[in-house]
C-alpha positions in Angstrom: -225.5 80.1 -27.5 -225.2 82.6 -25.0 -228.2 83.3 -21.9 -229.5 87.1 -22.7 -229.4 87.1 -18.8 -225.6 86.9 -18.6 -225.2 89.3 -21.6 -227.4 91.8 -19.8 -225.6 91.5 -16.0 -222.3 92.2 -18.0 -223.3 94.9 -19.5 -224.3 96.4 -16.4 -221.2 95.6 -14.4 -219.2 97.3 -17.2 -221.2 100.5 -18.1 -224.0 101.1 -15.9 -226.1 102.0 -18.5 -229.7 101.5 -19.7 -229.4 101.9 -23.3 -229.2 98.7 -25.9 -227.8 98.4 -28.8 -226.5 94.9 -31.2 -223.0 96.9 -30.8 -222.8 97.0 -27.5 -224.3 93.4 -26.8 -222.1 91.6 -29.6 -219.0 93.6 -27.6 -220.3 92.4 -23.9 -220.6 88.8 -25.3 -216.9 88.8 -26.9 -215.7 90.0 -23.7 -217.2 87.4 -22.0 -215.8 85.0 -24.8 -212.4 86.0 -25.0 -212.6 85.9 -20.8 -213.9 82.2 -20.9 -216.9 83.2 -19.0 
């Protein structure tokens, strides 16, 4: 289970950008995985 809060400050830190998309949220979260955050 991962908190769509995290997921969506990450993805900010690393692109800076507005859009969403599954892709891009299933890559932030196995960033976050493979990080151990």
């Amino acid at each position: 289970m991962v908190n769509p809060y995290h997921t969506k400050r990450a993805k900010e830190l690393n692109d800076n950008s507005p859009t969403k998309s599954d892709k891009k949220d299933a890559l932030t979260i196995a960033k976050l995985v493979r990080d151990g955050r």
